[in-house]
Z-matrix of the N, CA and C atoms (Angstrom, degrees):
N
C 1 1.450
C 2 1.523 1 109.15
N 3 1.622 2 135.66 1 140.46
C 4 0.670 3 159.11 2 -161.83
C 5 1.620 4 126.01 3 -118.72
N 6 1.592 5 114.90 4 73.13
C 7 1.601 6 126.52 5 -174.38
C 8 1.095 7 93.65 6 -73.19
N 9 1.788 8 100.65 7 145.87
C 10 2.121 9 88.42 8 149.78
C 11 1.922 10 84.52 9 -124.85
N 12 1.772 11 86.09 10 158.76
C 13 1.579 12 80.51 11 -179.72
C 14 1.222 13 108.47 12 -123.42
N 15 1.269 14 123.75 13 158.36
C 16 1.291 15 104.96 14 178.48
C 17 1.745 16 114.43 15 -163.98
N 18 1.420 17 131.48 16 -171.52
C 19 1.835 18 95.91 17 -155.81
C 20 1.731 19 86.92 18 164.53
N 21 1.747 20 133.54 19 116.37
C 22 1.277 21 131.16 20 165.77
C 23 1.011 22 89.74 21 -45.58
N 24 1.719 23 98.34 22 161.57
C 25 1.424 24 126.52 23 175.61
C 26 1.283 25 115.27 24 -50.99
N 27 1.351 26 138.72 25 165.66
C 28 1.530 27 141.78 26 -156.39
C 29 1.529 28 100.83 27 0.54
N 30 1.642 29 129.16 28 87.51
C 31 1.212 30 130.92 29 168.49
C 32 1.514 31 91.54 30 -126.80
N 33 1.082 32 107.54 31 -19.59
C 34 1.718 33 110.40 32 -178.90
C 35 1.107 34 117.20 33 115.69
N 36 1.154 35 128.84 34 12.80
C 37 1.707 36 136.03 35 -170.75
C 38 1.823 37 99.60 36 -51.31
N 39 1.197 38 104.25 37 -65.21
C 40 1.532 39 96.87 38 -172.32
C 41 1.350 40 111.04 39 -39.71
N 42 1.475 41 116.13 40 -56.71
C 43 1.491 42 117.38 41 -164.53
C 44 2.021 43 104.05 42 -59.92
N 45 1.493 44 101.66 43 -31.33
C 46 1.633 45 81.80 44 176.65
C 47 1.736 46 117.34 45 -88.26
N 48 1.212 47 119.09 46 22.06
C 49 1.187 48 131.84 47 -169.60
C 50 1.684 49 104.24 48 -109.39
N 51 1.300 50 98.82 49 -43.29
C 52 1.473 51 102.54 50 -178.37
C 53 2.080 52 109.84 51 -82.29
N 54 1.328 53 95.10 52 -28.87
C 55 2.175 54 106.13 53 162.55
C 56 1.827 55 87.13 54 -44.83
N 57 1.630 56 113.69 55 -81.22
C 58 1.001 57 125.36 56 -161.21
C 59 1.640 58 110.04 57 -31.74
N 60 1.287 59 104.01 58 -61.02
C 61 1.592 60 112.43 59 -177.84
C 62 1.465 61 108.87 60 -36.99
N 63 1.595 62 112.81 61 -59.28
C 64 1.269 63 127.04 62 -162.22
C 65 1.554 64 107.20 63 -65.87
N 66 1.425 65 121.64 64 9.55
C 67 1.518 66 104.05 65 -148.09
C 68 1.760 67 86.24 66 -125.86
N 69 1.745 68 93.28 67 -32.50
C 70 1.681 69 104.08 68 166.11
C 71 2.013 70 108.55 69 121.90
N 72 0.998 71 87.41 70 57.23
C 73 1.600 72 108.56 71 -155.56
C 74 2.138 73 84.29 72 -105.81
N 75 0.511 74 102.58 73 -171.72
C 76 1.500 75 101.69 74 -179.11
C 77 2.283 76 93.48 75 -145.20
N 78 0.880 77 102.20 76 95.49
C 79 2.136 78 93.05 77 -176.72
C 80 1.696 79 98.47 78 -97.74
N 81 1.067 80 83.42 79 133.81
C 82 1.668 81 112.66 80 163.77
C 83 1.529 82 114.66 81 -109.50
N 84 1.952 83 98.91 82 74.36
C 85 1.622 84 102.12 83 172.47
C 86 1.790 85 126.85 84 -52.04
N 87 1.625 86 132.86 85 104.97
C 88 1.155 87 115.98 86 172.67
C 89 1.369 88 139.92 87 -62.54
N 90 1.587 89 97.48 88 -14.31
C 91 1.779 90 103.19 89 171.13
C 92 1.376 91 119.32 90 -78.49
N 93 1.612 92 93.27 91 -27.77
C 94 1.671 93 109.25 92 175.33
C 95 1.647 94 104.47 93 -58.20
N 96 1.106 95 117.70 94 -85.26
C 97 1.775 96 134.11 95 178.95
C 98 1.980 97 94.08 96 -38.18
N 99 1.336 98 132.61 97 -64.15
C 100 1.565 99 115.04 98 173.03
C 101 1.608 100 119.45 99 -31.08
N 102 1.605 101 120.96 100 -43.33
C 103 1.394 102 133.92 101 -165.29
C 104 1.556 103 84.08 102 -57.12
N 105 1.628 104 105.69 103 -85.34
C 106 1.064 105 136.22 104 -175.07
C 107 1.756 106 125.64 105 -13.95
N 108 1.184 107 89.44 106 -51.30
C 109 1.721 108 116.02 107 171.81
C 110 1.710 109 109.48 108 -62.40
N 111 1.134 110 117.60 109 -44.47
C 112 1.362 111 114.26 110 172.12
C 113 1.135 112 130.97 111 -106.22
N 114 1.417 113 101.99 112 21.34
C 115 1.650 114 111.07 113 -179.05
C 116 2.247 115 98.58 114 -61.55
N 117 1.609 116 72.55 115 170.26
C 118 1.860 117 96.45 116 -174.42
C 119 1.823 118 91.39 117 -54.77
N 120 0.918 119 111.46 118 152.09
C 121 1.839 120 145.07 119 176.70
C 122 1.535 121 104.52 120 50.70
N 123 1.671 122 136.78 121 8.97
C 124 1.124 123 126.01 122 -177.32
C 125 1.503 124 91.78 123 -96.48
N 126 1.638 125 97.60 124 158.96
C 127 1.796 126 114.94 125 -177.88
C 128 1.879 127 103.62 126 -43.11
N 129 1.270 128 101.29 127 -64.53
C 130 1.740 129 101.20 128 -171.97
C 131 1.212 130 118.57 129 -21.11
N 132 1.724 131 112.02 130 -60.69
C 133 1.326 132 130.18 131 -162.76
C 134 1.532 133 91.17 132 -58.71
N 135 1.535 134 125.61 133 -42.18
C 136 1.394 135 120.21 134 -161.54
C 137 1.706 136 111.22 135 -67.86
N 138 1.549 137 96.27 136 -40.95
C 139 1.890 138 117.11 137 169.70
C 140 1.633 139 96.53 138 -40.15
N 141 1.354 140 118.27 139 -68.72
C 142 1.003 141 122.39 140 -163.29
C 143 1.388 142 138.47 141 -40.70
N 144 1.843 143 86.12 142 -28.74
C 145 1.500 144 104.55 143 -143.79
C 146 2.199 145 84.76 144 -100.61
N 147 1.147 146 97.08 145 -22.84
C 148 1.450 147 105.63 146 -173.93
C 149 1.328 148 113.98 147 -77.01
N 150 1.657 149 113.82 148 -34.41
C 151 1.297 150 100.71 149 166.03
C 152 1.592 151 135.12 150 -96.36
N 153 1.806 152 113.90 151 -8.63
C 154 1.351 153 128.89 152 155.64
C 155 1.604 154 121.83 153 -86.76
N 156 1.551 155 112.04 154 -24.91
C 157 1.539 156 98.70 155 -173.53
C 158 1.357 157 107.56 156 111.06
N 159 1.414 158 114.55 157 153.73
C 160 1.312 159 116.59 158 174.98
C 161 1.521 160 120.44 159 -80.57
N 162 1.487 161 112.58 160 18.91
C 163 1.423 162 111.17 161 -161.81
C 164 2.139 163 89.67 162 -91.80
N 165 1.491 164 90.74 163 -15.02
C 166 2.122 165 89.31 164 -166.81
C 167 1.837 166 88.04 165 -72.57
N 168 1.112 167 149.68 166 -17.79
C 169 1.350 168 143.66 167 175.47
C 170 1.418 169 111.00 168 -59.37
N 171 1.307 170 96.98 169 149.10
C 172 1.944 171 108.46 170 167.95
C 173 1.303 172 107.69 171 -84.19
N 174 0.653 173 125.03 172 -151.14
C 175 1.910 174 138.40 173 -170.37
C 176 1.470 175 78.03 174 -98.29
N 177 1.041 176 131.75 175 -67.56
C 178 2.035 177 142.71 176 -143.84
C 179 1.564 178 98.22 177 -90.95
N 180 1.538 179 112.99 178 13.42
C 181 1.419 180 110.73 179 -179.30
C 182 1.189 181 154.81 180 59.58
N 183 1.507 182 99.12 181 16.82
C 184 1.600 183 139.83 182 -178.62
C 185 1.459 184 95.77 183 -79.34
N 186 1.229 185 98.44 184 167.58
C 187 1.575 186 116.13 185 -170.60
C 188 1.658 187 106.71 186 -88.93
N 189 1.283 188 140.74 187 85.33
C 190 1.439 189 145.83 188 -177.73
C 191 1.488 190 95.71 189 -57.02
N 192 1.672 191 108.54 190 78.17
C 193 1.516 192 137.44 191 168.91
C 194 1.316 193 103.92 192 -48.23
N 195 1.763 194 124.16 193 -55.92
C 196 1.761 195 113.38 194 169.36
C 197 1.612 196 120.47 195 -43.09
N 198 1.546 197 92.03 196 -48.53
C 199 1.536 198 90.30 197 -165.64
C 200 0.951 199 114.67 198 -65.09
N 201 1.563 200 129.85 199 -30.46
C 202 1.206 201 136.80 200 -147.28
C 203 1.862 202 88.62 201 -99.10
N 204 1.125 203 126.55 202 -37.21
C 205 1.167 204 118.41 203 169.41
C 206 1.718 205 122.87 204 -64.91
N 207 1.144 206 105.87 205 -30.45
C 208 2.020 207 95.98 206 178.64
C 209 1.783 208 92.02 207 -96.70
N 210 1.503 209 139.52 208 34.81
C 211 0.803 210 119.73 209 168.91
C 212 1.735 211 94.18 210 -111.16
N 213 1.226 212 104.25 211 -37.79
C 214 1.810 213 102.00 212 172.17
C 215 1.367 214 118.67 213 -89.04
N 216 1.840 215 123.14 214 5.22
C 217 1.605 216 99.64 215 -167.75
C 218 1.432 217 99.86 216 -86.89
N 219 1.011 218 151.41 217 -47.80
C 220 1.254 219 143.12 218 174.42
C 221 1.742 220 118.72 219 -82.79
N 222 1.314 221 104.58 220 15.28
C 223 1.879 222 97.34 221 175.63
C 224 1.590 223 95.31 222 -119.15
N 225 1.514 224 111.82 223 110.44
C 226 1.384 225 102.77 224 179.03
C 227 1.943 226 110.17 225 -70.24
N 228 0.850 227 112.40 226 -43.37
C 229 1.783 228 108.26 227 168.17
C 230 1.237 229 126.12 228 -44.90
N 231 1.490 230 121.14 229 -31.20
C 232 1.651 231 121.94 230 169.61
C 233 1.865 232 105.68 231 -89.07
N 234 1.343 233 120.86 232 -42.30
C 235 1.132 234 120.65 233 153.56
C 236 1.189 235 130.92 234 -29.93
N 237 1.554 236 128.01 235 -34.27
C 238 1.425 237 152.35 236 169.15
C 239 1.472 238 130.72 237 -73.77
N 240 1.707 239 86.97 238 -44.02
C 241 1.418 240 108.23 239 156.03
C 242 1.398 241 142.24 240 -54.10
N 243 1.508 242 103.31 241 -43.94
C 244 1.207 243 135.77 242 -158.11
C 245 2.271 244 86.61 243 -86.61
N 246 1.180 245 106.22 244 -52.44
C 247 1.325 246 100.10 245 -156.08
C 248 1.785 247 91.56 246 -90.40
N 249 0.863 248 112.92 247 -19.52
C 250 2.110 249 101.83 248 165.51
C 251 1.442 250 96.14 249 -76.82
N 252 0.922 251 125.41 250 19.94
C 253 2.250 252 122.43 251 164.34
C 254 1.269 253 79.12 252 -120.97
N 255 1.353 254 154.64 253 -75.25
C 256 1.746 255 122.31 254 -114.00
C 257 1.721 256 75.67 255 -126.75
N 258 1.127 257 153.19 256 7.93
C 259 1.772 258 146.84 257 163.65
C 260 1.198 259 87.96 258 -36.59
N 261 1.899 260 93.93 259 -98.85
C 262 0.844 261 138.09 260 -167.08
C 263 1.588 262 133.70 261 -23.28
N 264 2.078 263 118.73 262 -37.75
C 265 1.200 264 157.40 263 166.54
C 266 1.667 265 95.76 264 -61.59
N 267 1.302 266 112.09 265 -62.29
C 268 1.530 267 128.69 266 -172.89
C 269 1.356 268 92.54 267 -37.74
N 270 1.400 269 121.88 268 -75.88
C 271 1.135 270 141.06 269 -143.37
C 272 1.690 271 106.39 270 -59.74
N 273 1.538 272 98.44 271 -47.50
C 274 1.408 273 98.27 272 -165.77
C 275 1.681 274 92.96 273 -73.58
N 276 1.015 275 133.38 274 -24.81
C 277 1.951 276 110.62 275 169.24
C 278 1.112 277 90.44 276 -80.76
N 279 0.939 278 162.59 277 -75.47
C 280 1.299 279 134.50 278 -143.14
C 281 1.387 280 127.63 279 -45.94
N 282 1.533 281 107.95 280 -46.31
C 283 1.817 282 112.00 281 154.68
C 284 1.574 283 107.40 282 -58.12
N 285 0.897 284 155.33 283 -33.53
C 286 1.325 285 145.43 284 146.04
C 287 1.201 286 137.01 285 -8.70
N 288 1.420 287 99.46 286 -77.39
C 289 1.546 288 138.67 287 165.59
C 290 1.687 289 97.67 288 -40.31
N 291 1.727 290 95.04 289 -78.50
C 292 1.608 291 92.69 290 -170.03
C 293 1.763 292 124.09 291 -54.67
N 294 1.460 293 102.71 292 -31.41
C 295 1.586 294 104.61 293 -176.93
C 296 1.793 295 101.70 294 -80.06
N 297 1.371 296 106.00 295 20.50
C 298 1.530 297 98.05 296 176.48
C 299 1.912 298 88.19 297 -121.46
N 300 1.329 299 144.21 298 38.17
C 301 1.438 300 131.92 299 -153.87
C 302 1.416 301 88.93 300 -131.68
N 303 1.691 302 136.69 301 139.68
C 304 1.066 303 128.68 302 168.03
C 305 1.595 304 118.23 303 -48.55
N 306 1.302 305 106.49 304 138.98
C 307 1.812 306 96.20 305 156.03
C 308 1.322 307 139.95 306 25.47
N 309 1.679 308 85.91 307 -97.87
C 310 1.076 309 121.79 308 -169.71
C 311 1.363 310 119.89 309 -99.32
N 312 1.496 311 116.85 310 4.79
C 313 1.638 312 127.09 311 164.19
C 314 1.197 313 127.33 312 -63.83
N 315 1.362 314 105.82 313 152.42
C 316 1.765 315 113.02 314 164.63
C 317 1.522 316 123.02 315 -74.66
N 318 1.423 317 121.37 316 120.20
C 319 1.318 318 100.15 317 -171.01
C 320 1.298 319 86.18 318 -120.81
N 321 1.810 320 122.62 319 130.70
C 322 0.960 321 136.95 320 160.61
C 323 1.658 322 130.96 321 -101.38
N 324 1.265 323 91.40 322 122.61
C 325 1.847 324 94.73 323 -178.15
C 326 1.392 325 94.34 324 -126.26
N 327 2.190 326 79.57 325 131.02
C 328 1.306 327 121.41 326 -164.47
C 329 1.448 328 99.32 327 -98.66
N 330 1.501 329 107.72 328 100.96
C 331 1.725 330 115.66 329 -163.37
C 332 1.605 331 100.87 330 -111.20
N 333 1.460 332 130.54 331 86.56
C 334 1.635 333 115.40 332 -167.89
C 335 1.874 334 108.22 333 -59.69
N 336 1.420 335 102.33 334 -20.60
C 337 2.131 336 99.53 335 -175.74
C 338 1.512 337 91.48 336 -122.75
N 339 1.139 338 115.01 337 66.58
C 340 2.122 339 108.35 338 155.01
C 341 1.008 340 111.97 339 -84.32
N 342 1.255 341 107.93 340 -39.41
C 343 1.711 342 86.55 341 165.61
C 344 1.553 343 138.08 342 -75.41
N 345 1.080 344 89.03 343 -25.62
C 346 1.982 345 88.95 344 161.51
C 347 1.596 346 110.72 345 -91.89
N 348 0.935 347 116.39 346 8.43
C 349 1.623 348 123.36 347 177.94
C 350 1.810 349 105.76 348 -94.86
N 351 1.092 350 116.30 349 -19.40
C 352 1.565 351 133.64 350 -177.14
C 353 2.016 352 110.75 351 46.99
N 354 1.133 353 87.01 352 30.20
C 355 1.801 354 106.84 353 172.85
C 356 1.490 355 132.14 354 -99.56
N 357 1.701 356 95.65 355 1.07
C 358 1.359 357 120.56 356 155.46
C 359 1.565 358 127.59 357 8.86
N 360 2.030 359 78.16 358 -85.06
C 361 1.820 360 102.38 359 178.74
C 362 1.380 361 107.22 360 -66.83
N 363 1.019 362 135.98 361 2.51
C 364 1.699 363 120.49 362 -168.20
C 365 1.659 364 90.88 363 -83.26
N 366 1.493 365 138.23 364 -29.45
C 367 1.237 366 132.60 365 -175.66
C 368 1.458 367 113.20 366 -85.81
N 369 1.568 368 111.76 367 164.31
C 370 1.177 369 99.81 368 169.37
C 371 1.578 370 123.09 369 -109.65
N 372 1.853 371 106.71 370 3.49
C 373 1.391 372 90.32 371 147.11
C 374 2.068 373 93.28 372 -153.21
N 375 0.876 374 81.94 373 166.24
C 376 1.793 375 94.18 374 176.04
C 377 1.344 376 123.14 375 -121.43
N 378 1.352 377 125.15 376 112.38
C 379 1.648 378 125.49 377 179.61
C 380 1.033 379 77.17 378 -85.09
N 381 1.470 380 101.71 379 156.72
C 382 1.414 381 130.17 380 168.58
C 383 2.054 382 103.61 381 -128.50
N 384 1.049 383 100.22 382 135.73
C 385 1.718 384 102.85 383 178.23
C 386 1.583 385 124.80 384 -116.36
N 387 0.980 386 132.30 385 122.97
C 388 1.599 387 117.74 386 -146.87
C 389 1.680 388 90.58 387 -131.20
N 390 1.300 389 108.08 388 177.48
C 391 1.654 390 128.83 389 169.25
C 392 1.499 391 83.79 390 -178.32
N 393 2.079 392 95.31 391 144.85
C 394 1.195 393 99.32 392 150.74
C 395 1.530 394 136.87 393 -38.44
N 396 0.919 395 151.57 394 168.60
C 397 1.321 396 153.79 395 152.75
C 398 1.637 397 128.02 396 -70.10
N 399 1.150 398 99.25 397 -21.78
C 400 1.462 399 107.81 398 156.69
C 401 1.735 400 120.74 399 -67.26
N 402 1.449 401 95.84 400 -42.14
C 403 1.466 402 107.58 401 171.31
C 404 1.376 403 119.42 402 -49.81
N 405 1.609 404 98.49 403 -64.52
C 406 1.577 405 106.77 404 173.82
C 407 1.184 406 123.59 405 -28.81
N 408 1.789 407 104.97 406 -68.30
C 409 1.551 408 111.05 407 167.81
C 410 1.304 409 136.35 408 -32.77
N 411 1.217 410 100.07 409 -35.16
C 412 1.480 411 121.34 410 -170.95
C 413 1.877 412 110.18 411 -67.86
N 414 1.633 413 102.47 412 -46.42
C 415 1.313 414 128.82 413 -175.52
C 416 1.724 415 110.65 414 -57.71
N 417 1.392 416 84.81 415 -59.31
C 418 1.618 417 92.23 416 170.19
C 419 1.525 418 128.58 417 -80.92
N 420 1.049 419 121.58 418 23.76
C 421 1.205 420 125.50 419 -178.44
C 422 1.845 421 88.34 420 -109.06
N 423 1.545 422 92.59 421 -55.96
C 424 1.638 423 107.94 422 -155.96
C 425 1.906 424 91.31 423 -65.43
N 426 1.144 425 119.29 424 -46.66
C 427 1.456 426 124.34 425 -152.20
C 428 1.413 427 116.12 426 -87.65
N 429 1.802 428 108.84 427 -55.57
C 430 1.293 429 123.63 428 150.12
C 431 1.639 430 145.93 429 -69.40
N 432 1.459 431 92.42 430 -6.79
C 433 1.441 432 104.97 431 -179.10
C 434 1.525 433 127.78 432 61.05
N 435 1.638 434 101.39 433 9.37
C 436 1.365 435 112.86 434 -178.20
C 437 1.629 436 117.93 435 -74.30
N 438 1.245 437 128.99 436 155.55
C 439 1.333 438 145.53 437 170.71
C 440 1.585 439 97.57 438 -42.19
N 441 1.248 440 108.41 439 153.69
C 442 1.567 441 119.28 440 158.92
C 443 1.499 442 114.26 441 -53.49
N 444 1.706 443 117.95 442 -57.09
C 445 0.914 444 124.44 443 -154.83
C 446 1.806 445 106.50 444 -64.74
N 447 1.935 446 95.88 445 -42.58
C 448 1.737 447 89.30 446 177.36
C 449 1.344 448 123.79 447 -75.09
N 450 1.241 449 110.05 448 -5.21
C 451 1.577 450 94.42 449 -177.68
C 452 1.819 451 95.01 450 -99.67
N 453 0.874 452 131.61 451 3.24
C 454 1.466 453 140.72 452 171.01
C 455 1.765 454 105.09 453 -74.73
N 456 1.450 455 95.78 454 -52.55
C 457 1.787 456 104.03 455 -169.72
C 458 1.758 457 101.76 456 -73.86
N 459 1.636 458 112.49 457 -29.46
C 460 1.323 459 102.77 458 175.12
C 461 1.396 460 110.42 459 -74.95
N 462 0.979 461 149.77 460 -61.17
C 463 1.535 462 142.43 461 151.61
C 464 1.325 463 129.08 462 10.63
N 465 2.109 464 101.77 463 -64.37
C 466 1.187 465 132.57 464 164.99
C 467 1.875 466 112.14 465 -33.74
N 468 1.324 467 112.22 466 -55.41
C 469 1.314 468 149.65 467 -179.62
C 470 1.206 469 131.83 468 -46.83
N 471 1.239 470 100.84 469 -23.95
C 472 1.723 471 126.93 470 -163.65
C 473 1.693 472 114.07 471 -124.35
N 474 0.455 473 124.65 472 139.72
C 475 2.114 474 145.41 473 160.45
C 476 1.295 475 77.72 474 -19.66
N 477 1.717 476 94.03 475 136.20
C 478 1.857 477 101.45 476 165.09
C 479 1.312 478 91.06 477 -88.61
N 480 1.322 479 103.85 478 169.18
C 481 1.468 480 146.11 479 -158.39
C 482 2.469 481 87.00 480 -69.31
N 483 1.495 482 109.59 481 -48.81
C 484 1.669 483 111.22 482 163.78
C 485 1.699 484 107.19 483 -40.34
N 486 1.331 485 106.42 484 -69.20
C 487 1.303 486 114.11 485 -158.92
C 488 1.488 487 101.54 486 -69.38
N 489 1.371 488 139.03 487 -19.75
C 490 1.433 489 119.10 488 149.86
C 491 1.339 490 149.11 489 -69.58
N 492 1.488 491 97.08 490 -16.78
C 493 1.274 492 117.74 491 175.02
C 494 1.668 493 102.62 492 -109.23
N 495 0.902 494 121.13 493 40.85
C 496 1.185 495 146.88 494 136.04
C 497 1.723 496 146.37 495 -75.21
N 498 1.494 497 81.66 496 -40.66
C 499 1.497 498 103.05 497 158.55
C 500 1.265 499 121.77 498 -127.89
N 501 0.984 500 138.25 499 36.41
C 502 1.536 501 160.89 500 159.98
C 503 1.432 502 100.41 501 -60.92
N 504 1.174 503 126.29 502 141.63
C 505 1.362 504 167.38 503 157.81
C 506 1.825 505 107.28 504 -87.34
N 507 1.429 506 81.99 505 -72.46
C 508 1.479 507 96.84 506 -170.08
C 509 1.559 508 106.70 507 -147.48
N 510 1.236 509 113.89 508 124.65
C 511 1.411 510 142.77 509 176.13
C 512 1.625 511 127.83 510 -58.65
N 513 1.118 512 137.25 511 136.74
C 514 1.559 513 109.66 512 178.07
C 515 1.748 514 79.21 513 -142.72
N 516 1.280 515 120.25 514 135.77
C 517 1.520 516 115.88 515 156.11
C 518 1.368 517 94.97 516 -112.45
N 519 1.780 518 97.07 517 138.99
C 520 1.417 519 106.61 518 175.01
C 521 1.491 520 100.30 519 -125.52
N 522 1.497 521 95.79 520 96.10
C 523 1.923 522 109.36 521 158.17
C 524 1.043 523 106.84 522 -145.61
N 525 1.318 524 113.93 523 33.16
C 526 1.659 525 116.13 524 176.77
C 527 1.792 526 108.30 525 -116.83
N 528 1.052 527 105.20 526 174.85
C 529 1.424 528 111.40 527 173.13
C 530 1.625 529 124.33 528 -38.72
N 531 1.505 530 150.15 529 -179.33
C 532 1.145 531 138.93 530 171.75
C 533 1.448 532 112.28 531 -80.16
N 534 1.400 533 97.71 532 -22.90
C 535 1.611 534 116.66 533 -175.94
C 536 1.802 535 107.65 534 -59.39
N 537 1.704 536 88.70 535 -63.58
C 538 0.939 537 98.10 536 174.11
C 539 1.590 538 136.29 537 -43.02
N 540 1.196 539 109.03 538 -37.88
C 541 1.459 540 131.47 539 -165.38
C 542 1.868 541 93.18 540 -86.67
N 543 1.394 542 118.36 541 -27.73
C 544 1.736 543 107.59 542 170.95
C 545 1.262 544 127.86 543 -79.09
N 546 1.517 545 102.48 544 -26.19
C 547 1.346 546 131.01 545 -175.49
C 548 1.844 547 102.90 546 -50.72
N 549 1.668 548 96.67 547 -68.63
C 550 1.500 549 110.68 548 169.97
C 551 1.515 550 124.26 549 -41.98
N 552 1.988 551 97.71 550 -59.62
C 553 1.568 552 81.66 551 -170.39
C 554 1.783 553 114.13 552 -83.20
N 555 1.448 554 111.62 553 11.95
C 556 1.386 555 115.00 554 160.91
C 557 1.646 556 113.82 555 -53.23
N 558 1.536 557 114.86 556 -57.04
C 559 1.252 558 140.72 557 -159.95
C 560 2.027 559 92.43 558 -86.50
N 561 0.919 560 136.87 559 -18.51
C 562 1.293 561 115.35 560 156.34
C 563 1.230 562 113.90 561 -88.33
N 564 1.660 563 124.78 562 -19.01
C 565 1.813 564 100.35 563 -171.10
C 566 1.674 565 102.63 564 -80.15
N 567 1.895 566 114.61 565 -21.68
C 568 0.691 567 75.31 566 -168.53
C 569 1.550 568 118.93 567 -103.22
N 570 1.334 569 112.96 568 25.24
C 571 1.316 570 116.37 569 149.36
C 572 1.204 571 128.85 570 -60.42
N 573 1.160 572 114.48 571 -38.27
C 574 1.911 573 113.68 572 152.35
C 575 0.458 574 134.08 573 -71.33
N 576 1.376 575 131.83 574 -24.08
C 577 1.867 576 124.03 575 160.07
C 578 1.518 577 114.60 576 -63.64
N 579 1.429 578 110.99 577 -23.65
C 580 1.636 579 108.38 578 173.35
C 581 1.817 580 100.22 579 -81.95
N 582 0.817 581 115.62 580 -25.82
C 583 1.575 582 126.33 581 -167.31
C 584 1.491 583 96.09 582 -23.62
């Protein structure tokens, strides 16, 4: 079976991704496999480097992930750019990943924009993970140490909170306890394992 999961920024997605893991879910993180794809001496990083320049490198030849991020967050054409190099890479581990998953397993892919990705239907079910937006803010201020204003504009940025629960399967609000929040995604996996 085939979840995709997905959850605004600090809504908690990781933490219900890593429940999932623990429970025996098989996850296919996409931010994870993006890193991965452009790590130092693989082709991507080289894609990358050909269509931004050698200025997106560190000294040690790592991918300068900041830079390379305020050079596409507001230019939708380098934004475009950037993700026709690392899509495409993504994709092919991810068939990987999955053609390596038992049978009869849950394979969850941890998608933070499915809903702005409009790849929805390719699963056959989708948690969706939510927190107010106040929360969020709160998270990233406290967790990320970011400004008000950026974790406001990342918010801004993303699928409203409608358009995710839009394609929801199954719902998780996380403003409850940690307990709380296992309790739930206990009771959805194992609605998919009966699925």
């Amino acid at each position: 079976m085939r979840v995709g999961l997905t959850g605004g920024i600090a809504s908690g997605k990781s933490t219900v991704s890593a429940i999932l893991a623990e429970l025996g879910a098989v996850v296919i993180d996409a931010d994870k496999l993006a890193r991965e794809v452009v790590e130092k001496g693989t082709p991507g990083l080289d894609q990358v480097v050909a269509a931004f320049g050698p200025e997106i490198l560190t000294a040690d030849g790592d991918m300068d992930r900041a830079r390379v991020g305020a050079l596409v967050f507001n230019d939708e054409a380098k934004r475009r750019t950037l993700e026709g190099i690392v899509h495409p890479l993504v994709f092919e581990r991810y068939a990987e990943l999955e053609a390596s998953a038992p049978e009869d397993g849950i394979v969850v892919h941890d998608i933070p924009l499915l809903a702005e990705s409009g790849r929805a239907e390719g699963f056959d079910a989708v948690i969706v993970v939510e927190a107010p937006a106040a929360v969020q803010v709160e998270r990233m201020l406290r967790d990320r140490g970011w400004t008000r204003e950026d974790a406001e504009s990342r918010i801004a940025a993303q699928a409203t909170p409608d358009q995710r629960r839009a394609i929801a399967t199954y719902l998780i609000d996380n403003t409850g306890t940690p307990e709380d929040l296992r309790h739930r995604v206990t009771e959805v996996f194992e609605e998919l394992t009966r699925g």
